[in-house]
TORTORZA-908301 format. One record per residue (C-alpha): residue number from 0; chain; x, y, z. Coordinates in Angstrom, 2 decimals, padded with zeros to 5 digits. Layout:
<sites>
+-----+-----+---------+---------+---------+
| seq | mol |       X |       Y |       Z |
+-----+-----+---------+---------+---------+
| NUM |   A |       X |       Y |       Z |
...
+-----+-----+---------+---------+---------+
</sites>
This chain:
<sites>
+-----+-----+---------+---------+---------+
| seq | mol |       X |       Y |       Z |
+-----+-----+---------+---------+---------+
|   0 |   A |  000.00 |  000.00 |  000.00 |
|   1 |   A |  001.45 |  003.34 | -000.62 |
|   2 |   A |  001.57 |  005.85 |  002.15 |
|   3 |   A |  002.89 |  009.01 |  000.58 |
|   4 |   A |  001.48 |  012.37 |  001.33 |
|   5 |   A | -001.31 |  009.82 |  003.86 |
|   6 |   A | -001.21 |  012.12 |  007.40 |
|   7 |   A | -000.34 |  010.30 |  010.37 |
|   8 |   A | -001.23 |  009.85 |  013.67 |
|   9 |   A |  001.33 |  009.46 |  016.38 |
|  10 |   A |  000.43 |  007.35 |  019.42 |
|  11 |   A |  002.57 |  008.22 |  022.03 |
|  12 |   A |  002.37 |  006.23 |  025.84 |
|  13 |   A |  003.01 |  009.32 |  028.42 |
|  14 |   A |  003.93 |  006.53 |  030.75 |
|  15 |   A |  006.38 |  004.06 |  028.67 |
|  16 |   A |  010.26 |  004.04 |  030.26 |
|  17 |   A |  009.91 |  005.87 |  033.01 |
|  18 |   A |  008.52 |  009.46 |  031.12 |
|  19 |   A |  011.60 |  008.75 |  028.57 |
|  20 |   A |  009.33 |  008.38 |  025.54 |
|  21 |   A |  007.58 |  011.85 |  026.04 |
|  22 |   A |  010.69 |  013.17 |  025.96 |
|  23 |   A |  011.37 |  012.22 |  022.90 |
|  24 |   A |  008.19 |  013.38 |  021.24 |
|  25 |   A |  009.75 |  017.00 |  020.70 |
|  26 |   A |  012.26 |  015.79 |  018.39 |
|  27 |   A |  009.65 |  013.25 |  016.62 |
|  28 |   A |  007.99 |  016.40 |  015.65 |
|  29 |   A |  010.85 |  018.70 |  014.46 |
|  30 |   A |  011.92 |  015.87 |  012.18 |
|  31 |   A |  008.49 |  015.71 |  011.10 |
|  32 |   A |  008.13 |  019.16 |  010.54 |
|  33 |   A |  011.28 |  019.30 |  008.57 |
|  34 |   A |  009.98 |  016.18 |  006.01 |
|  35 |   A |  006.52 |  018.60 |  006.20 |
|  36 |   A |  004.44 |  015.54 |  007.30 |
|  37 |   A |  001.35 |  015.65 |  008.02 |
|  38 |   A |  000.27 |  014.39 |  011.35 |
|  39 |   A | -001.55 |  014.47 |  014.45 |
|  40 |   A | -000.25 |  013.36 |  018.63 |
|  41 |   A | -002.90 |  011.17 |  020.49 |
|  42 |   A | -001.89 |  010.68 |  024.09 |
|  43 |   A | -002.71 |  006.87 |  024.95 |
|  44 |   A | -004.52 |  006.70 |  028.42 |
|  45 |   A | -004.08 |  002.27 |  028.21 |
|  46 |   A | -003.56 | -000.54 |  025.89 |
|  47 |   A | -007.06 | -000.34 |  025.05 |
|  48 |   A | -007.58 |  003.29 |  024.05 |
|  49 |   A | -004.08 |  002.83 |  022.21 |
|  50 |   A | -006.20 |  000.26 |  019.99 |
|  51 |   A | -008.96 |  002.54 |  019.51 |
|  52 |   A | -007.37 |  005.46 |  018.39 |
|  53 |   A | -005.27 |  003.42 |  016.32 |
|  54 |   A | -008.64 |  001.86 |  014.36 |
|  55 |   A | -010.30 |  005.12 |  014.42 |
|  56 |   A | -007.16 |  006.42 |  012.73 |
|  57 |   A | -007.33 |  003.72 |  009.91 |
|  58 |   A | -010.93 |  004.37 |  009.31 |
|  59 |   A | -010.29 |  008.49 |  008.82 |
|  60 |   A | -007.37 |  007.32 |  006.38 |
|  61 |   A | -004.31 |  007.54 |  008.40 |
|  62 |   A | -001.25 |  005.75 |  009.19 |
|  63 |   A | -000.67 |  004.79 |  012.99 |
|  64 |   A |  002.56 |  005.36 |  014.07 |
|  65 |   A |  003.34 |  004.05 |  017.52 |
|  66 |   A |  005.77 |  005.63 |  019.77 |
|  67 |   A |  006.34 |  003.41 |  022.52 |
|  68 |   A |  007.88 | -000.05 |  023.59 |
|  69 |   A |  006.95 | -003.59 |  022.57 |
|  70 |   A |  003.81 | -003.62 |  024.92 |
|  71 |   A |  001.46 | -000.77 |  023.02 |
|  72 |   A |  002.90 | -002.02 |  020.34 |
|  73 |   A |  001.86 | -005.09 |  020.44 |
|  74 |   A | -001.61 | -004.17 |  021.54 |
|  75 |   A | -002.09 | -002.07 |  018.19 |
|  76 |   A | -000.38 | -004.57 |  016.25 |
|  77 |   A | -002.18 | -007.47 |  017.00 |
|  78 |   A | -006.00 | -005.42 |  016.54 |
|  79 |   A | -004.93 | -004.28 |  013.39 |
|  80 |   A | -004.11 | -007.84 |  012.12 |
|  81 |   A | -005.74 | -008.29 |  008.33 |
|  82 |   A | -005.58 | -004.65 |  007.68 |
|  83 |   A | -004.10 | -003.41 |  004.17 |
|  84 |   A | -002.94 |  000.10 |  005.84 |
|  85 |   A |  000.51 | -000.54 |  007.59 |
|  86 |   A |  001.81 |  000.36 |  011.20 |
|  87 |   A |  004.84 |  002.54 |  011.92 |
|  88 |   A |  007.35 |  002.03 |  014.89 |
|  89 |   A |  009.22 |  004.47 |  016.44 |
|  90 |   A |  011.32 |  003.12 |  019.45 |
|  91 |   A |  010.15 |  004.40 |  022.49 |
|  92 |   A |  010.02 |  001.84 |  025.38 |
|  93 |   A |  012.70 | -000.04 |  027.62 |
|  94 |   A |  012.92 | -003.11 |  025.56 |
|  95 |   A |  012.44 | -002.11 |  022.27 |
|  96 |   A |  012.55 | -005.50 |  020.94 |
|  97 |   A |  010.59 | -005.71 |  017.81 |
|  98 |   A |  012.27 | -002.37 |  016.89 |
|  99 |   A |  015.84 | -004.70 |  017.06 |
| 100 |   A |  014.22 | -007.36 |  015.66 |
| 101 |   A |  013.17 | -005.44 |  012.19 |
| 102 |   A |  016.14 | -003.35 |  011.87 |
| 103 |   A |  014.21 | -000.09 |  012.92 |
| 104 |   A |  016.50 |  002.39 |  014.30 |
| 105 |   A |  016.31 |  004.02 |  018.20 |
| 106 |   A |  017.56 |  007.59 |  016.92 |
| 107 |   A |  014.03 |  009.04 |  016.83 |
| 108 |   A |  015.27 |  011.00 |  013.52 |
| 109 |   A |  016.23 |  007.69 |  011.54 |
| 110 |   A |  013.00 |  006.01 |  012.73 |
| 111 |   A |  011.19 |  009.03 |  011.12 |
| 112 |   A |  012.68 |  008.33 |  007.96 |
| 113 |   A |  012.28 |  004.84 |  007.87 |
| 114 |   A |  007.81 |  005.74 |  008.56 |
| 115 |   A |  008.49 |  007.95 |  005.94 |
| 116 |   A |  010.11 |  005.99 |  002.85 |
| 117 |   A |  006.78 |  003.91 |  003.50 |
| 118 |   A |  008.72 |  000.77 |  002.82 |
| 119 |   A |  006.62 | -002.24 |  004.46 |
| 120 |   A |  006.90 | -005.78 |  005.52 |
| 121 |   A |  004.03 | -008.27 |  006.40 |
| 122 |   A |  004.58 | -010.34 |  009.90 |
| 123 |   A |  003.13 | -012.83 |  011.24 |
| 124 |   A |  001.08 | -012.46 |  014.64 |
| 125 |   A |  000.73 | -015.02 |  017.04 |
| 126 |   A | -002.68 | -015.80 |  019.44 |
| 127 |   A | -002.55 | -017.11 |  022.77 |
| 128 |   A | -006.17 | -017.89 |  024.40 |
| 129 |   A | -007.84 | -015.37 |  021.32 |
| 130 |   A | -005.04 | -012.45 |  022.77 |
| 131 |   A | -002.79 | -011.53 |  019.85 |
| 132 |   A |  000.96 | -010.70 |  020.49 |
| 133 |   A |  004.03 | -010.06 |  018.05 |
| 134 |   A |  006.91 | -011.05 |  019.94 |
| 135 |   A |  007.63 | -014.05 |  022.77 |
| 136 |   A |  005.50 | -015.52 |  025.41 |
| 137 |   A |  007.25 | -016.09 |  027.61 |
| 138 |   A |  005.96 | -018.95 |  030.58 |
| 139 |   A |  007.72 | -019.99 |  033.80 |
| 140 |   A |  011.24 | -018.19 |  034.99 |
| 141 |   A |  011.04 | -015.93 |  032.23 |
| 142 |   A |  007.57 | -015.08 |  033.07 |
| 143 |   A |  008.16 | -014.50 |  036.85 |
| 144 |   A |  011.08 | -012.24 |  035.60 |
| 145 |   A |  008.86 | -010.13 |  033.37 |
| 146 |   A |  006.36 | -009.82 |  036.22 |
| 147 |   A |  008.87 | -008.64 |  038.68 |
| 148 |   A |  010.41 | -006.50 |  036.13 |
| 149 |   A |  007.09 | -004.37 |  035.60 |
| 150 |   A |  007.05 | -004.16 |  039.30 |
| 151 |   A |  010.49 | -002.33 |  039.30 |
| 152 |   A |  010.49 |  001.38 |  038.80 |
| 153 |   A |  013.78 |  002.12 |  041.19 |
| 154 |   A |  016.03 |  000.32 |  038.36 |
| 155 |   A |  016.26 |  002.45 |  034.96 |
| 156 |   A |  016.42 |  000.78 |  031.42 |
| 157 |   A |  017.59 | -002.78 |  030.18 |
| 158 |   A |  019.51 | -003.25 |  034.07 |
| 159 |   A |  015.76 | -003.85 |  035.62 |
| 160 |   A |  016.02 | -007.46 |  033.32 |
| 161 |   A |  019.24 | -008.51 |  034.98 |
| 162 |   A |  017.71 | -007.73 |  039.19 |
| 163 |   A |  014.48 | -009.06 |  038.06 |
| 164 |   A |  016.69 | -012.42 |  036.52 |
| 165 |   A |  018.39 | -012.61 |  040.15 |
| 166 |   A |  015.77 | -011.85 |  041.93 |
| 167 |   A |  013.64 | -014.54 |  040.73 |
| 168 |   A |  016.07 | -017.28 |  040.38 |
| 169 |   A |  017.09 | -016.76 |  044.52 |
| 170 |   A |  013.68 | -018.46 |  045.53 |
| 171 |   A |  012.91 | -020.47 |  042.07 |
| 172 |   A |  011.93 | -024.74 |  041.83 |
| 173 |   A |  011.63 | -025.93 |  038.84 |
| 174 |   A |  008.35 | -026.62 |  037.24 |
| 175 |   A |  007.21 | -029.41 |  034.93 |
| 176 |   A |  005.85 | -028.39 |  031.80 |
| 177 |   A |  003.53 | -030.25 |  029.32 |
| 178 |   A |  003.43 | -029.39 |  025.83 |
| 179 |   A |  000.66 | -030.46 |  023.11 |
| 180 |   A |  002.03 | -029.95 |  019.61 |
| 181 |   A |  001.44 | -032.10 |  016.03 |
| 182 |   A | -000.42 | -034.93 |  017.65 |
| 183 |   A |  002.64 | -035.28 |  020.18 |
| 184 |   A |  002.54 | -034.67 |  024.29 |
| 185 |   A |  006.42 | -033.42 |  025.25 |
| 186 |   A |  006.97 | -033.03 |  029.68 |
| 187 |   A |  009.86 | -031.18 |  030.09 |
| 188 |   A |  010.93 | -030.42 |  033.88 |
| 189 |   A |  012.71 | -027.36 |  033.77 |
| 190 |   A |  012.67 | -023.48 |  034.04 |
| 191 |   A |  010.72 | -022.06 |  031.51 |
| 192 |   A |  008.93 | -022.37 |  027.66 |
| 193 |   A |  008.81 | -019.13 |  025.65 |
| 194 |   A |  007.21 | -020.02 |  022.40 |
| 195 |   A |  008.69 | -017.32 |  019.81 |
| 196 |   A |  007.20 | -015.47 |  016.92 |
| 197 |   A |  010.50 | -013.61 |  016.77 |
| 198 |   A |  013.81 | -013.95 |  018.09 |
| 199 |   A |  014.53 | -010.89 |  021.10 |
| 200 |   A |  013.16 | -010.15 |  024.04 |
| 201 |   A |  013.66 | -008.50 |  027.35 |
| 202 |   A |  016.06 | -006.12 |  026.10 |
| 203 |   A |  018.12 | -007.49 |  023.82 |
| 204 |   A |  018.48 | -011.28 |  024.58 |
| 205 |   A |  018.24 | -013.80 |  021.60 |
| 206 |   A |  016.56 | -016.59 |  023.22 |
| 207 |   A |  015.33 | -017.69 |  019.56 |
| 208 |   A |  017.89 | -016.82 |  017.10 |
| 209 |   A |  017.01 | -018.95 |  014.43 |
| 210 |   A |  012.87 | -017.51 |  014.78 |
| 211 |   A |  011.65 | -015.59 |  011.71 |
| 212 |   A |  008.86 | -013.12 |  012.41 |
| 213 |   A |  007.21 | -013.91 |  008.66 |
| 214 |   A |  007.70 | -018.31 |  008.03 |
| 215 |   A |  004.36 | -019.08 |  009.76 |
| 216 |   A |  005.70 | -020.97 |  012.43 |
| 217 |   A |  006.52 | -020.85 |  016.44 |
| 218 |   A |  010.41 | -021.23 |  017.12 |
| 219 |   A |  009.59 | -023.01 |  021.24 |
| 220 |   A |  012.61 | -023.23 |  023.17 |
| 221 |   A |  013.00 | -024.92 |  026.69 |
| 222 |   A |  015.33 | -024.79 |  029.45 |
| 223 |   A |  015.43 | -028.49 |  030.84 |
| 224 |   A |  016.49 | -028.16 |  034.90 |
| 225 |   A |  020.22 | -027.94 |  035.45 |
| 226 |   A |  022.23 | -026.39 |  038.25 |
| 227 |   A |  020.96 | -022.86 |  039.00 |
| 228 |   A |  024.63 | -021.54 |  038.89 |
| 229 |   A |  024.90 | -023.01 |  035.48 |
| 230 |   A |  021.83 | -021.53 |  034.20 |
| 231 |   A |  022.98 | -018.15 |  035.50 |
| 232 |   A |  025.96 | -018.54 |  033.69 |
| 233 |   A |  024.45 | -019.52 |  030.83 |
| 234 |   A |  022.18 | -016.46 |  030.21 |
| 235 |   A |  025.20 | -014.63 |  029.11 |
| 236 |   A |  025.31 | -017.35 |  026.23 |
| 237 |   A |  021.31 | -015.71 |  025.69 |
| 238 |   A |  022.65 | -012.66 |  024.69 |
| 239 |   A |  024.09 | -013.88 |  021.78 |
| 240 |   A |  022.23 | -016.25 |  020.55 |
| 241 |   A |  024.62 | -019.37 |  021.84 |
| 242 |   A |  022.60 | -021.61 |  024.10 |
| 243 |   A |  021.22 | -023.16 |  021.24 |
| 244 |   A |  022.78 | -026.67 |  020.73 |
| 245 |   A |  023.38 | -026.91 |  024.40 |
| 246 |   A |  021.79 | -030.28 |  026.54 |
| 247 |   A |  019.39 | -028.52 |  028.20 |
| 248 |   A |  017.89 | -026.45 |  025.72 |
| 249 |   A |  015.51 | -027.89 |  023.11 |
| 250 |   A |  013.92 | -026.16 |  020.59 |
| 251 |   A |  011.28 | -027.01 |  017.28 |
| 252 |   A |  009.13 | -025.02 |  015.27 |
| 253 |   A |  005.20 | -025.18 |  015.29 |
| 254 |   A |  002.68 | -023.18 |  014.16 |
| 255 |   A |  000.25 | -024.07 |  017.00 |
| 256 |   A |  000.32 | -026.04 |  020.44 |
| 257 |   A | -001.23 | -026.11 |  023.93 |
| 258 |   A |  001.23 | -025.48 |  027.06 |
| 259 |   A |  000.23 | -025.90 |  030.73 |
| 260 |   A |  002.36 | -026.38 |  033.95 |
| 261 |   A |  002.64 | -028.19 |  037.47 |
| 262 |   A |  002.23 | -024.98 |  039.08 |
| 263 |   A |  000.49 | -021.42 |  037.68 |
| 264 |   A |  002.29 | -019.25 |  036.08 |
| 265 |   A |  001.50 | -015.79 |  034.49 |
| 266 |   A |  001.96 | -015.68 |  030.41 |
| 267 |   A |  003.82 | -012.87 |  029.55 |
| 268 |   A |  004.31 | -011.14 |  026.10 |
| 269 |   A |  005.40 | -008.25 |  024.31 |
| 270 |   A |  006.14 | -007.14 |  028.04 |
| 271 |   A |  002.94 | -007.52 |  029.54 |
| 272 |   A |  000.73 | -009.89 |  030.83 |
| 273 |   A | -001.41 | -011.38 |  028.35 |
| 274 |   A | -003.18 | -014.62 |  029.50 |
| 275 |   A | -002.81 | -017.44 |  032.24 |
| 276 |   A | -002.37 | -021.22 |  031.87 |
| 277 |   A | -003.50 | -023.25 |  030.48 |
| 278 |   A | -003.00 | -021.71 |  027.04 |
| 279 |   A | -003.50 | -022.69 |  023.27 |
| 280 |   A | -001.12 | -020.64 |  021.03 |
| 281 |   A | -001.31 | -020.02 |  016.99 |
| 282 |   A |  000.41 | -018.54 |  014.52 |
| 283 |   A | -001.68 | -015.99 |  012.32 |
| 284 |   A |  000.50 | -016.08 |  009.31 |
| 285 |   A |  001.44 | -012.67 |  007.45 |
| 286 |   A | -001.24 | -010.70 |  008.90 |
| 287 |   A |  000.19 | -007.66 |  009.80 |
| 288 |   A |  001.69 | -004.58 |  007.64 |
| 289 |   A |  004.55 | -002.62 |  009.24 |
| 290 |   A |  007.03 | -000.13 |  008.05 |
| 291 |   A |  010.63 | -001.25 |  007.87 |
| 292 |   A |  013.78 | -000.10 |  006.81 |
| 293 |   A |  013.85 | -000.29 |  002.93 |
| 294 |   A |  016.03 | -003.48 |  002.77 |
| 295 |   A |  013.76 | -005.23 |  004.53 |
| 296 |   A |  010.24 | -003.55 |  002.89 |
| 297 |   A |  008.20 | -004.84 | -000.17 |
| 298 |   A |  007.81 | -001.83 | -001.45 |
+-----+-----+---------+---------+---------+
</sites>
């Protein structure tokens, strides 16, 4: 779909990192000013009015553009699955992770170009319990980390991940997990299941390297139950992608399953709670429209 000369409207969360991404909304504007873009700045009051003023937007003939982290974003994203008019990102949050995942730039300026060019990219967007998402859920450790992480407002940016990690492996037990996927029932006793429609989350860690956010399927990677100083140590392996291959991680690719656990367990995505267990997941292939840096658009 071509976007040129279609005015925009900028949904910007007041609240998202602390206050940080209201900052940023003065130089969002200059650099729109100076391209002489049309547009307009809703204030989001919650995921939910995010959504609706993103629709609402659509239906007058404008392009959302979301200024935020992963968590309105994913909220907007996911509503405006099946829609032909694309959705444009400009990092805002603490994560930021399907910003690193697409190759959209944090400079606020360079993001602006990027909505600009009008260059998009279909994704796929994933459904857990009917609530869409567009990154990881995440279920067990990770999950426990995400909720204490949201909880944290002494620690400033991606350093709230690593307390929250330390924090919740000090008390943790491993769980047993059961997962239902191509006819097959897998138990896994362990710390957690994240079941990927890309491959970053909580800042920057590449728990699914190999995931594509576009081939239809669910990259699911487990941590079987090892030593919890070996685990520790081997979250720095995370951050690069190089767990994978190791004894106690398995991962394979679906494009639906059902996951439940021995014990409950919040499901996290996109940085926010989404669902609890048990939960049926799918893969809603290609659905989505969203600007991208040029090398990565369709045109």
């Amino acid at each position: 779909m071509e976007i040129a000369g279609m005015p925009l409207t900028l949904l910007v969360n007041p609240a998202s990192a602390g206050g940080k991404t209201l900052k940023l909304l003065p130089r969002i504007e200059a650099a729109l000013d100076a391209r002489r873009a049309v547009f307009r700045v809703e204030r989001t009051r919650s995921l939910e009015h995010g959504v609706e003023v993103a629709l609402r937007a659509v239906e007058l003939g404008e392009v959302p553009v979301v200024i935020s982290g992963d968590g309105l974003m994913g909220a907007i994203g996911g509503a405006m699955a099946g829609a032909e008019t694309p959705v444009g990102l400009i990092p805002g949050g603490r994560g930021n992770d399907l910003a690193r995942a697409l190759g959209i730039p944090t400079e606020p300026e360079e993001a602006v170009d990027v909505v600009l060019a009008g260059h998009s990219r279909r994704i796929d967007v994933g459904e857990a319990n009917g609530k869409r998402f567009l990154g990881i859920v995440s279920v067990g450790f990770d999950s426990e980390c995400n909720r204490l992480a949201n909880e944290t407002n002494f620690i400033r940016g991606n350093l709230v991940y690593a307390y929250s990690m330390v924090r919740t492996l000090i008390g943790w037990r491993s769980a047993r997990f059961t997962i239902v996927a191509g006819g097959e029932r897998k138990r896994i006793t362990g710390y957690f299941v994240d079941v990927a429609n890309n491959s970053v989350y909580g800042g920057g860690m590449y728990i699914a390297p190999e995931a594509e956010i576009d081939d239809g399927q669910f990259d699911v990677v487990a941590i079987e139950e090892v030593g919890k100083l070996r685990f520790l140590s081997g979250l720095r392996d995370v951050l690069k992608g190089a767990h994978i291959g190791k004894d106690e991680v398995s991962v394979f690719r679906t494009p639906r399953l059902e996951l439940d656990a021995s014990r409950p367990f919040p499901v996290y995505a996109d940085g926010d709670h989404l669902t609890d267990l048990p939960v049926s997941l799918r893969v809603l292939p290609r659905c989505l429209s969203i600007l991208v840096p040029g090398d990565d658009g369709e045109g």
